[in-house]
C-alpha positions, 0 to 999 in steps of 0.5 A: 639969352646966353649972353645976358646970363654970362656973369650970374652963371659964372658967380653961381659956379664960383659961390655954389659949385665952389669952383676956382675963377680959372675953372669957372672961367673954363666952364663959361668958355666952353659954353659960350663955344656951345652956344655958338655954334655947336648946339642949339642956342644953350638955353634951349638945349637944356630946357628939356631932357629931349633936347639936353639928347639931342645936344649931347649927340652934337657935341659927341658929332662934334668932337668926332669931326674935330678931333685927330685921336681917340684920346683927344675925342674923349677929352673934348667930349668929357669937358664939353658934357661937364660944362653943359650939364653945369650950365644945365643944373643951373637953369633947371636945379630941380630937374637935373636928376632927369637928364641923362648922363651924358655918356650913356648917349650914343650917335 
């Protein structure tokens, strides 16, 4: 599903968001880094506030099994949060007020 959504995601973060080509760029890649592998398929992680949890617990598990720092920890988890919760506000603008803040998560 992801994969068909790829180019309209990123034309939404450049024309709405107002986001650069190379951030967007960055945004999709981390995504696509989600959506292979880390959460569940990308859609489904945002289809409810239930799940957008469960996929921010696994991206914090995530970047405590893949980093060396504390530093490097916050840094992968901070910009993989951004780009789902972007991902996220653009499947469900409506809703995203529901989701929780991604630091206010704990595993």
């Amino acid at each position: 599903m992801f994969d068909n959504e790829k180019d309209a995601f990123k034309e939404w973060l450049i024309h709405e968001k107002k986001l650069s080509l190379k951030v967007s760029g960055d945004h999709l890649c981390r995504c696509k880094r989600l959506n292979n592998g880390i959460i569940e398929p990308i859609h489904l992680a945002v289809s409810s506030s239930e799940r957008y949890v469960i996929a921010l617990k696994k991206i914090k598990q995530y970047a405590v099994n893949e980093s060396k720092t504390k530093q490097q920890q916050y840094n992968l988890t901070c910009s993989l949060i951004a780009s789902l919760k972007k991902y996220c506000e653009f499947k469900n603008p409506e809703k995203i007020e529901e989701y929780p803040n991604g630091y206010s998560v704990s595993i």
